[in-house]
C-alpha positions as CSV (number, residue, x, y, z in Angstrom):
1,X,-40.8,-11.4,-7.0
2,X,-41.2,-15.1,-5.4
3,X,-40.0,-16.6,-8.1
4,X,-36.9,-14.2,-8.4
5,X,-34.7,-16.7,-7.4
6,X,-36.4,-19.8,-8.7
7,X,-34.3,-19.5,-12.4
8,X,-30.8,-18.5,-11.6
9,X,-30.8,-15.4,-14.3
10,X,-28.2,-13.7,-16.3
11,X,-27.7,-11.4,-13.5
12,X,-27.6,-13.7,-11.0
13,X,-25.3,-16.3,-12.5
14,X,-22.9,-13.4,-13.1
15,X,-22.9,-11.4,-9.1
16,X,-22.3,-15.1,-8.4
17,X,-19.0,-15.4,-10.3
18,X,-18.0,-11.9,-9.1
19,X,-18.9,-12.7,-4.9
20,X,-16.5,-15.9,-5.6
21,X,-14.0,-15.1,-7.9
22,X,-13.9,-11.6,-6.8
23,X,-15.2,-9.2,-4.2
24,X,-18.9,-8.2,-5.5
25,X,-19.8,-5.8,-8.3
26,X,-18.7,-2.6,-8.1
27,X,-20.8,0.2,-8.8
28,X,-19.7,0.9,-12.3
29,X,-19.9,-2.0,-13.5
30,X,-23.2,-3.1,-11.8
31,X,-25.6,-2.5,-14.9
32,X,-23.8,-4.5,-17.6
33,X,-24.3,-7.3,-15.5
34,X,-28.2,-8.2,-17.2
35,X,-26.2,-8.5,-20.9
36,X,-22.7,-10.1,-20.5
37,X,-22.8,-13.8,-20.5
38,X,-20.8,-15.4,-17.4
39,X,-18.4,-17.8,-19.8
40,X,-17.5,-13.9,-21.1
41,X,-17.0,-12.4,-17.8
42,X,-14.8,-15.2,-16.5
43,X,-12.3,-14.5,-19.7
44,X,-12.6,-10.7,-18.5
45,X,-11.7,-11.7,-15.1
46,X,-8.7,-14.0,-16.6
47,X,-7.5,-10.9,-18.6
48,X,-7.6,-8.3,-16.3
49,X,-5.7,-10.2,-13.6
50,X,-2.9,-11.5,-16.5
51,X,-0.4,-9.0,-15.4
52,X,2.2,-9.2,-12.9
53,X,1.8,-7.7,-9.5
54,X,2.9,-4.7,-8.5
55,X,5.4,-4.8,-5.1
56,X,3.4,-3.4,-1.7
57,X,5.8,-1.6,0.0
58,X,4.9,0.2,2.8
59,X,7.9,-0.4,4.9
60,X,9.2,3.1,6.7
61,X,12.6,2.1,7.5
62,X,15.5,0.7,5.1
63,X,16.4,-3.3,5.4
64,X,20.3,-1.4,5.8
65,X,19.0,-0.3,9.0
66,X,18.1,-4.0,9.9
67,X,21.4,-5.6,8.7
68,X,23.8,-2.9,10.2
69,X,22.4,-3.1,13.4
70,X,22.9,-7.2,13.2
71,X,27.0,-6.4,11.9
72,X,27.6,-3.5,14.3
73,X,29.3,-4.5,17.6
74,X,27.0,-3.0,19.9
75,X,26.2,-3.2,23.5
76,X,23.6,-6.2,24.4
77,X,21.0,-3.7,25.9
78,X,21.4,-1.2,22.5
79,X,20.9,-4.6,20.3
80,X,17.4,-5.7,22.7
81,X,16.3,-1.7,22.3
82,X,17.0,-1.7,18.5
83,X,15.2,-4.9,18.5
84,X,12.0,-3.6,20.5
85,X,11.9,-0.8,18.1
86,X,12.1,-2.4,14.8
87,X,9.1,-4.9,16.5
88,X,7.1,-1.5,17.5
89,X,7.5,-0.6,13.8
90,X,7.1,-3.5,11.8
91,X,3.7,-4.1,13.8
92,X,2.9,-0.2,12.7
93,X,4.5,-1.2,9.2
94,X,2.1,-4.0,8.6
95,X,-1.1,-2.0,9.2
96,X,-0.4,0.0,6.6
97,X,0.4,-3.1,4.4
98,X,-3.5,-4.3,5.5
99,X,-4.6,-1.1,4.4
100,X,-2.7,-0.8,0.9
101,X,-3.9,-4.5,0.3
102,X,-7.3,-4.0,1.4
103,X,-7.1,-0.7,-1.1
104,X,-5.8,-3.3,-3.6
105,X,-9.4,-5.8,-3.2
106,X,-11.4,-3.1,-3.3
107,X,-10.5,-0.5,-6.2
108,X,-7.8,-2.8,-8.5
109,X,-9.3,-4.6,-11.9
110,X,-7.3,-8.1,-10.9
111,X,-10.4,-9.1,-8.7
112,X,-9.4,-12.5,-9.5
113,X,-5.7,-13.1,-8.4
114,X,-6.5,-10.5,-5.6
115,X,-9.1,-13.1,-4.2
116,X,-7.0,-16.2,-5.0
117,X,-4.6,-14.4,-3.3
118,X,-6.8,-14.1,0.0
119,X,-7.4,-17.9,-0.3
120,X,-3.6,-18.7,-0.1
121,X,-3.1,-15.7,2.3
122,X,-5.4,-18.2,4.5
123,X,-3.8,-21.5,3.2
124,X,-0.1,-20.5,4.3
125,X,-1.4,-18.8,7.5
126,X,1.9,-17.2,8.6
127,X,2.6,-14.6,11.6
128,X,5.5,-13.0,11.9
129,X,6.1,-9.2,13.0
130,X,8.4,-8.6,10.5
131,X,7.3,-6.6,7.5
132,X,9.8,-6.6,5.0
133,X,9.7,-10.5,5.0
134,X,5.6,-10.3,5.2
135,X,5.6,-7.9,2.2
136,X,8.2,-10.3,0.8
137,X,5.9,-13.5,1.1
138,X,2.7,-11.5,0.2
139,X,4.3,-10.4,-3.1
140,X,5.1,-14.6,-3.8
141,X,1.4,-15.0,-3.0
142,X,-0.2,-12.6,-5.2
143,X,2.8,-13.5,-8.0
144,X,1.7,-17.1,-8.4
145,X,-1.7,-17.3,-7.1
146,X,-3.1,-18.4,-10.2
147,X,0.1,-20.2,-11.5
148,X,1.4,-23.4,-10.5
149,X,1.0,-24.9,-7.2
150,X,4.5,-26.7,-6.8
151,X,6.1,-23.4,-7.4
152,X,4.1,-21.5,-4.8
153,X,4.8,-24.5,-2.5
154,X,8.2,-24.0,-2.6
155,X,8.3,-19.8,-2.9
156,X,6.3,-19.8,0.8
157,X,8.2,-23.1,1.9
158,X,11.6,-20.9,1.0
159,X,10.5,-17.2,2.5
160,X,11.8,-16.3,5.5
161,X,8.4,-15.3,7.4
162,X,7.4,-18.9,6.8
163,X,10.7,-20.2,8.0
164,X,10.9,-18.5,11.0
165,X,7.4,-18.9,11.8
166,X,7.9,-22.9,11.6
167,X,11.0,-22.5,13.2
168,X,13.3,-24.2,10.6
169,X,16.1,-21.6,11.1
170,X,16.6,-24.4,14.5
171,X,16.4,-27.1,12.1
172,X,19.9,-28.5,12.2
173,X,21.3,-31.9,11.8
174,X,22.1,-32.3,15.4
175,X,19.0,-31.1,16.6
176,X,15.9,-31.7,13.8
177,X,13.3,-29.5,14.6
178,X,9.9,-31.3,13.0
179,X,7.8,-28.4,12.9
180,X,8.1,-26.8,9.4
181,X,8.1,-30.5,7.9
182,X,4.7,-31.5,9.6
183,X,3.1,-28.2,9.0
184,X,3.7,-28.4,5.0
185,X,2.4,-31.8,5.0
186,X,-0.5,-31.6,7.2
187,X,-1.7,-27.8,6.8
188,X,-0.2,-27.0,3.3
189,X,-0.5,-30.1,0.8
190,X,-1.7,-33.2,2.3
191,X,-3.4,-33.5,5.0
192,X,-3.0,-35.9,7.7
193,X,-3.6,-39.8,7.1
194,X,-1.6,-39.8,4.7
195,X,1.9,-39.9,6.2
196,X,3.5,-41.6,10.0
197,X,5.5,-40.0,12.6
198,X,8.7,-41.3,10.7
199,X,7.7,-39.6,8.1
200,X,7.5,-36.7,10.0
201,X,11.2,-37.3,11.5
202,X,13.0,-38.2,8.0
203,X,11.6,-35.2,5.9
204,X,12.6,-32.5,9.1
205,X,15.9,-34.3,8.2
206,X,15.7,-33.4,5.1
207,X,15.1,-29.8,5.4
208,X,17.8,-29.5,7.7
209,X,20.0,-26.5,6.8
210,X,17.3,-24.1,5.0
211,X,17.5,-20.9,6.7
212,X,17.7,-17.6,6.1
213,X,19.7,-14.6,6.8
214,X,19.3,-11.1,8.0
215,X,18.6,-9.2,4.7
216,X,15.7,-11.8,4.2
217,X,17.4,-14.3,1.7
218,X,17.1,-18.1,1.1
219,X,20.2,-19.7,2.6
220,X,20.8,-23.5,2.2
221,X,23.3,-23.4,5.2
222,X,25.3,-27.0,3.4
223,X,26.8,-27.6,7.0
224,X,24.2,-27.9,8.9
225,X,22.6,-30.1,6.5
226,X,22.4,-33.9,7.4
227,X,23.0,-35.7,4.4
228,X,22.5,-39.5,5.4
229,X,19.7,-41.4,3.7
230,X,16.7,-40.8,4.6
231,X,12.9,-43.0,3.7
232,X,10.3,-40.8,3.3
233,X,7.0,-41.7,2.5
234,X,8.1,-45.4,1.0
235,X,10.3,-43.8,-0.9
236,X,14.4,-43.6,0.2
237,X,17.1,-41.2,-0.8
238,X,19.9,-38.7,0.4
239,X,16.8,-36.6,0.0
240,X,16.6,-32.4,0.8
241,X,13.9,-30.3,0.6
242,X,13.3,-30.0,-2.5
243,X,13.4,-33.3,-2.9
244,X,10.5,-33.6,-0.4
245,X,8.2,-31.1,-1.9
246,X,8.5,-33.4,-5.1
247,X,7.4,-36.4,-3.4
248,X,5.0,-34.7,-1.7
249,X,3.4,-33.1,-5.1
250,X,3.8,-36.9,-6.6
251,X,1.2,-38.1,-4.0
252,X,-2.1,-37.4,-5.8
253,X,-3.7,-37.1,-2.0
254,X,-2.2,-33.8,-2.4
255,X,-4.4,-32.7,-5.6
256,X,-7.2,-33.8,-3.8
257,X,-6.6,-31.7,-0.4
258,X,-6.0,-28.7,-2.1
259,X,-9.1,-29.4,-4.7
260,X,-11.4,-29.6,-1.3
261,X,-10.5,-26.5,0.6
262,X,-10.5,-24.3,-2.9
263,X,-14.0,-26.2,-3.2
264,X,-14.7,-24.8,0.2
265,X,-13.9,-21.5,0.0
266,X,-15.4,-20.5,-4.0
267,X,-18.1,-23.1,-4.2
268,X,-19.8,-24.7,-1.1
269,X,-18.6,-25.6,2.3
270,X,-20.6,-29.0,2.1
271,X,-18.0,-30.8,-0.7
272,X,-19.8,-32.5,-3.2
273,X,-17.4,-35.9,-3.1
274,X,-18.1,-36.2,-7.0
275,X,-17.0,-33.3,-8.0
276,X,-14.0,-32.9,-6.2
277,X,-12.8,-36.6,-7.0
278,X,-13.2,-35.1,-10.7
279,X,-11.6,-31.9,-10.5
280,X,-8.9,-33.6,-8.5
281,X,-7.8,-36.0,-11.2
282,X,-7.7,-33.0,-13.6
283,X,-5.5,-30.6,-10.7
284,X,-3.3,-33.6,-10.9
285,X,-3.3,-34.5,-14.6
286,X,-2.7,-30.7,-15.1
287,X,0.3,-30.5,-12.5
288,X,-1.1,-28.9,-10.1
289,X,-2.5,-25.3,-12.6
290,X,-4.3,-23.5,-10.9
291,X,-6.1,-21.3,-13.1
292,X,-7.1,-24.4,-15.4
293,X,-8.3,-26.0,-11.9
294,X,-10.4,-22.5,-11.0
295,X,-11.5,-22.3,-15.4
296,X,-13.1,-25.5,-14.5
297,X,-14.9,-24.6,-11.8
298,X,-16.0,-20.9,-12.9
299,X,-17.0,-22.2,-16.5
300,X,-19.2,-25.0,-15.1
301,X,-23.1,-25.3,-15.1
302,X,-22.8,-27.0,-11.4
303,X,-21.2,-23.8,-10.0
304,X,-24.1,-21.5,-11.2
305,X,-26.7,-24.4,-9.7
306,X,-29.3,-22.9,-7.2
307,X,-27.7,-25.1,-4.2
308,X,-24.6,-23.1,-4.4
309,X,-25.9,-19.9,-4.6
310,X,-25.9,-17.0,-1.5
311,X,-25.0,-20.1,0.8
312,X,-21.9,-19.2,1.8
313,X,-20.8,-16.3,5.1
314,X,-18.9,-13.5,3.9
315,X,-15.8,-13.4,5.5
316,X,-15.0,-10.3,7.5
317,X,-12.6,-8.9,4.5
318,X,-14.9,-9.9,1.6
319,X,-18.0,-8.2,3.6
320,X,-16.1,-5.1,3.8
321,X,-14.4,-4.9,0.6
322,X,-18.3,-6.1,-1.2
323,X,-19.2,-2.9,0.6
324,X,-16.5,-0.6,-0.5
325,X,-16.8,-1.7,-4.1
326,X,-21.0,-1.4,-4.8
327,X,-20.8,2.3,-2.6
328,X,-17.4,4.1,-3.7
329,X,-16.3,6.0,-0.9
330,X,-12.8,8.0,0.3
331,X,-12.2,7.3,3.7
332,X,-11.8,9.6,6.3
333,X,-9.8,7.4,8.4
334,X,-8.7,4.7,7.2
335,X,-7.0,2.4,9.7
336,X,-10.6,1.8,11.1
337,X,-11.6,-0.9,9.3
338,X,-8.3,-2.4,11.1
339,X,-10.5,-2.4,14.3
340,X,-13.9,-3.5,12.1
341,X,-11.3,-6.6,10.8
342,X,-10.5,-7.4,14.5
343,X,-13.8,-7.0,16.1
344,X,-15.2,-9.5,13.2
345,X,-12.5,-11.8,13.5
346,X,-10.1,-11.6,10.4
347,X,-7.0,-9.4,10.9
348,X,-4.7,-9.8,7.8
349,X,-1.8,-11.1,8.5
350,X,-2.6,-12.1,11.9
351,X,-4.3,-15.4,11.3
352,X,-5.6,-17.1,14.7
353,X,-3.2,-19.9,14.4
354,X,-1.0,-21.8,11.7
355,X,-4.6,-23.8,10.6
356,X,-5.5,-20.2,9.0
357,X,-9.0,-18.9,9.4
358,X,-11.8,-21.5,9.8
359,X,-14.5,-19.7,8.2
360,X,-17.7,-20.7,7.8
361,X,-20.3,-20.3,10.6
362,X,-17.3,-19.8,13.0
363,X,-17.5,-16.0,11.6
364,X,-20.8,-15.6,13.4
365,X,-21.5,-14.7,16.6
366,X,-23.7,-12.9,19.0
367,X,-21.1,-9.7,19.0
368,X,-19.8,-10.2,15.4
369,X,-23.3,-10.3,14.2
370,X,-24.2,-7.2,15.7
371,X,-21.3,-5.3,13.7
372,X,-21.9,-6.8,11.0
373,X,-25.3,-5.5,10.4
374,X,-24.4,-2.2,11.3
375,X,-21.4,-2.1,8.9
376,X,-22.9,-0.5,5.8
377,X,-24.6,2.2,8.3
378,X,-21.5,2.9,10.2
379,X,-19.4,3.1,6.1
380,X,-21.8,5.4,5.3
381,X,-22.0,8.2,8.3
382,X,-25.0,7.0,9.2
383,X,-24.3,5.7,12.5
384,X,-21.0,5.1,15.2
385,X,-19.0,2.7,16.1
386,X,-18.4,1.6,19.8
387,X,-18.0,-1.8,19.7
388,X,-14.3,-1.9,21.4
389,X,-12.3,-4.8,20.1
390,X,-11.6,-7.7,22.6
391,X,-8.1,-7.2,23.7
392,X,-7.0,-10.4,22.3
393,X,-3.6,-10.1,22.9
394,X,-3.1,-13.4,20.7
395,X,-4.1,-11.2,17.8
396,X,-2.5,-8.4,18.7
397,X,0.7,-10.3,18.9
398,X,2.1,-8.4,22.2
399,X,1.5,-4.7,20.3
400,X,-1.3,-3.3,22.4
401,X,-2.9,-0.5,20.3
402,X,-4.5,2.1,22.4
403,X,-8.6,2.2,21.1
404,X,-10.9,4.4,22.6
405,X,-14.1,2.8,23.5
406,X,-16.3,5.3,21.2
407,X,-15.4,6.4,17.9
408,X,-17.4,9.5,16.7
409,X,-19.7,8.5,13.0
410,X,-17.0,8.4,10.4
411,X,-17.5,11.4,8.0
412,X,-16.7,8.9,4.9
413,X,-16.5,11.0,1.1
414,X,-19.6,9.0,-0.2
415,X,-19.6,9.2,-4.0
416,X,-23.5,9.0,-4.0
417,X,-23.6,9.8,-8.2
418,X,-21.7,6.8,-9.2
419,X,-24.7,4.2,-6.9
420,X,-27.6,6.5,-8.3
421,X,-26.0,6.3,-11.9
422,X,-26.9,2.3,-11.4
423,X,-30.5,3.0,-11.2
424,X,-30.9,5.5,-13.8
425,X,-34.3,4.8,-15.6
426,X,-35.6,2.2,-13.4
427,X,-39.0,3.1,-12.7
428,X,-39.9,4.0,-8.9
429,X,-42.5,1.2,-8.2
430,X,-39.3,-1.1,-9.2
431,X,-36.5,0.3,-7.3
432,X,-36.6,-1.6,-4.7
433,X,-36.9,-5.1,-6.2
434,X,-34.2,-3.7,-8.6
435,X,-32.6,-3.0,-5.2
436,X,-32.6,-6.5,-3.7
437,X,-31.2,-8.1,-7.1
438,X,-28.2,-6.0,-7.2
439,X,-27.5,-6.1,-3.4
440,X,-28.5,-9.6,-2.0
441,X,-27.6,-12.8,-3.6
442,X,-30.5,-14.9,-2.3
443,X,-34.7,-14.2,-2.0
444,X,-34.9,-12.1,1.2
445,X,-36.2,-13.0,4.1
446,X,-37.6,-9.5,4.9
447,X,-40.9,-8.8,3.3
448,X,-40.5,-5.5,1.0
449,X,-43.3,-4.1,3.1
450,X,-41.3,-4.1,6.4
451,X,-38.3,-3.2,4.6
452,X,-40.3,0.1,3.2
453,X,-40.6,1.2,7.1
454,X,-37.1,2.4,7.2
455,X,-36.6,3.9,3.8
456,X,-36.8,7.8,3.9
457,X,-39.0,8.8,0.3
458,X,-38.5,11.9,0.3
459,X,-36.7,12.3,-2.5
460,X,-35.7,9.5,-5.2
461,X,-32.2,10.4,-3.8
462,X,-32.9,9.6,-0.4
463,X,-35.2,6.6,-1.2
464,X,-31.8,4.9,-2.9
465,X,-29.2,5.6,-0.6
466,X,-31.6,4.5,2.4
467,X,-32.8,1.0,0.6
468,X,-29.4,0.4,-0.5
469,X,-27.9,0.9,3.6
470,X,-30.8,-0.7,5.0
471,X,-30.9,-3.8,2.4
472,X,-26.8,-4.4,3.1
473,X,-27.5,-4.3,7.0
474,X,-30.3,-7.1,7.2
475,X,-29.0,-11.0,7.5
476,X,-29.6,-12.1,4.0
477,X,-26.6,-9.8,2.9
478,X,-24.6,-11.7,5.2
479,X,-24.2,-14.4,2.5
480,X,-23.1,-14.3,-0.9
């Protein structure tokens, strides 16, 4: 087995493509992985991901209920109890929206656009407690993930969670507010360098008067608008926001600082300064696709190279859902992998901070670690959780959530014949080198002897399910 991981083979090459462009094999799929070539199971990817969305709706109460309450003349104290009420149940409201997403990564066959759709999820961190407007800007996400990156630019630049979390609503000609303008150019498409202070000042001019109301529309409120010429980035006009965003997607800097966090997050966090300078001048050539930008990358002999192989952390939701998808499982309760996301540091739709998640080796730590290697045991009944989340109240935005400091061992539906299925006919002196291929991305570090020490061989039943828990809770499977 030492040279295992010398040759990156067939199998290899293709649990790469699936960690990065998706969310790990899933159990059903895990044995056709030896035949199918990787150029084949990108255009399977591609295809199953073609169709649009579906709307996540898991909003309890009606948007009428919203509006009336904004039209009705009510007392000031019924208006600041309504409002304390809708708050208490949008913050409900959008961990069931975690949930049905969560649901989404691990059981639906667009793998792809629901993984792009995590990236951008991260790119336009956003944090409001308001869920009709979160499901709204979620469902622009996961519409144009893998279309064009002007349009997704301006669908999140124009939804009202992103416009009242950058606090553009108070952007009016009297008073600009520079906020939204120096978040889209220094967190969403350029990065800064590239741009001055009075750039700054002349575009939050230009997005004066984009608002929106109380049923969660676009508004371009024309009067509070400044009109005047503005110069923005050498460039001078009566300009608006739209007008902006096309400057800003004119400056090839922004190809290039998209092209390097994308590189980040699928391929390597080291960038490779070539590479990127390449695929940048196609991104830009190619206004701004970004399937044709993510076709390169997938389809490329430098992505399946050893160097970028089982080098990069999971992140909290892609270590859960990798989980989920190789051992198929019915929950028993399922709002506790809300308290697994918060404990390991990735809460959907409650990034840290408008920067988005860092990632990386900031996912590690001494207590994060010590979940983490317990997760597949705790998934599958085999042990508890009563690791209590730090009350961040930053994360918690205000809604403290009562947790008790021990949860009893979930009792988790295991559906044991679909992971045995995957090993049907492999001969017992090979499981567990079969094993390790399917599970871990990179040679482990844990000799198969010591490994053996804590595999129950009773049964071949037994000796499966206890390699499989045992080989997902050692470091190694940390990385894919």
């Amino acid at each position: 087995s030492t040279n295992l991981f010398m040759l990156s083979t067939n199998r290899l090459k293709n649990q790469h493509l699936l960690w990065r462009a998706a969310f790990g094999p899933m159990a059903e799929n895990a044995n056709q992985l030896e035949k199918v070539s990787p150029a084949d199971l990108w255009n399977l990817l591609l295809k199953t991901s073609s169709k649009k969305p579906f709307y996540i709706n898991v909003a309890t109460n009606s948007v009428d209920g919203l509006v009336k309450g904004v039209q009705e003349v009510v007392s000031m104290e019924k208006k600041q109890e309504q409002a304390r009420q809708n708050r208490r149940q949008s913050a409900l409201d959008l961990r069931g929206l975690n949930i049905s997403w969560l649901n989404q990564m691990i059981n639906s066959e667009a793998q792809l656009r629901e993984k792009v759709s995590l990236f951008w999820h991260g790119h336009f961190a956003c944090r409001v407690i308001n869920i009709y407007f979160q499901q709204q800007m979620l469902h622009e996400i996961r519409t144009n993930a893998l279309g064009n990156f002007g349009t997704l630019l301006r669908a999140v630049s124009k939804s009202p969670a992103m416009i009242l979390f950058l606090n553009n609503q108070q952007n009016k000609k009297e008073h600009p507010n520079e906020n939204f303008a120096r978040e889209v150019m220094e967190l969403f498409t350029m990065g800064r360098g590239i741009y001055t202070e009075k750039d700054v000042k002349e575009a939050a001019r230009a997005f004066t008067g984009w608002a929106t109301n109380a049923r969660g529309e676009f508004i371009f409120r024309k009067n509070q608008h400044d009109a005047g010429m503005k110069t923005f980035l050498g460039r001078t006009g009566s300009f608006d926001g739209d007008d902006i965003i096309d400057i800003i997607l004119e400056q090839k800097e922004t190809a290039r600082f998209i092209v390097e966090k994308i590189f980040r997050f699928f391929v390597n966090d080291q960038i490779n300064p070539k590479i990127v300078s390449a695929l940048s001048e196609l991104f830009y050539r190619d206004n701004y696709d970004i399937q044709k930008l993510l076709g390169y990358i997938f389809t490329s002999d430098w992505f399946y190279q050893k160097e970028n192989i089982g080098n990069k952390i999971k992140s909290p939701v892609e270590l859960i859902v990798g989980i989920r998808r190789l051992i198929p499982m019915d929950m028993e309760k399922p709002e506790s992998q809300l308290n697994y996301e918060k404990v390991l540091g990735q809460v959907l739709f409650y990034p840290p901070n408008v920067a988005g998640w860092p990632g990386g080796t900031s996912w590690i730590d001494s207590s994060t670690l010590m979940l983490r290697l317990r997760l597949a045991r705790i998934l599958t009944n085999a042990d508890e959780f009563s690791i209590k989340p730090k009350d961040d109240d930053d994360v918690m935005m205000g809604q403290t959530v009562s947790e008790k400091n021990k949860q009893p061992m979930s009792q988790n539906k295991i559906d044991w014949p679909a992971v045995l299925n995957v090993f049907e006919g492999v001969p017992r002196v090979e499981l567990l080198e079969k094993l390790s291929k399917i599970v871990l991305q990179s040679k482990s570090n844990i000799p198969f002897q010591v490994l053996s020490r804590y595999i129950d061989e009773q049964s071949r039943e037994s000796y499966i399910k206890t390699a499989l828990v045992q080989l997902m809770s050692t470091p190694d499977y940390q990385l894919c």
